[in-house]
C-alpha positions in Angstrom: 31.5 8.6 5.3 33.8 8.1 8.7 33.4 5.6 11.0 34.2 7.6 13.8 31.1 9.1 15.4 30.8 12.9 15.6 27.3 13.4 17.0 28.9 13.9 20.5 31.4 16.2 21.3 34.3 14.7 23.2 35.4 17.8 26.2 38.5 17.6 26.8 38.7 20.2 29.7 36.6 20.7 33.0 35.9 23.8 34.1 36.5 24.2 38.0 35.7 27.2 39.3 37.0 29.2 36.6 40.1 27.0 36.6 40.5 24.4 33.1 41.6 21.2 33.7 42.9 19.0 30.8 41.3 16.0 30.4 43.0 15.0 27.4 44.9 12.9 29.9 44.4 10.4 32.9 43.8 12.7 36.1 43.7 11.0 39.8 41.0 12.1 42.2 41.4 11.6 46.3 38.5 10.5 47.8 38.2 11.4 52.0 34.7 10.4 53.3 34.0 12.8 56.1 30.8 10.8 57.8 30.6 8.6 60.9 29.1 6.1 58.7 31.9 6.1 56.1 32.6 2.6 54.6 36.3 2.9 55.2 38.2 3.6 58.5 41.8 3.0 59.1 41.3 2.3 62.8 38.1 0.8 64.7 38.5 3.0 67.8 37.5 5.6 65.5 34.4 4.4 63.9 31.4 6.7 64.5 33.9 10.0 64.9 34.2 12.9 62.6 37.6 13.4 61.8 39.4 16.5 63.2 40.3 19.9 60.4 44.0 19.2 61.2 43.6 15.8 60.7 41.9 15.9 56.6 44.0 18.6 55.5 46.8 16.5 56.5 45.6 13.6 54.1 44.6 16.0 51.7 48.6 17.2 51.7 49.7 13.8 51.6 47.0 13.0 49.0 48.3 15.8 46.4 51.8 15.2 47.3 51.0 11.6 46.3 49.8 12.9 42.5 46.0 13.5 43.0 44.8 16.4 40.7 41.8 17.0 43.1 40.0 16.0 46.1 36.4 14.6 46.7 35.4 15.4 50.1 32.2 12.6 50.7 30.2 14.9 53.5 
């Protein structure tokens, strides 16, 4: 008898779309909350405003060119 437990079976993809991601290893995940009542902004002056399209794909960009492997958008 192993010690290991098999009842569950470990997945080791995620299936996006149609797309596999491997999950065998560590994946980062951007988070960008899109809400006036978002928990995080970088400046006060814009508290209360929806950010502009331009304006979250740039941090999505910058975001992907930092290493994320996918985005949350919190709407």
């Amino acid at each position: 008898m192993s010690d290991k437990n098999t009842f569950f079976r470990v997945k080791t993809t995620l299936n996006i779309g149609g797309y596999l991601m491997d999950l065998s290893v560590p994946k980062v995940m951007g988070i960008i909350n899109l809400t006036p009542d978002s928990f995080y902004q970088k400046e006060e002056q814009n508290r209360g405003q929806l950010p502009e399209n331009k304006q979250i794909l740039s941090q999505i960009e910058q975001m992907l060119s930092e290493g994320a492997h996918f985005i949350d958008l919190g709407a």
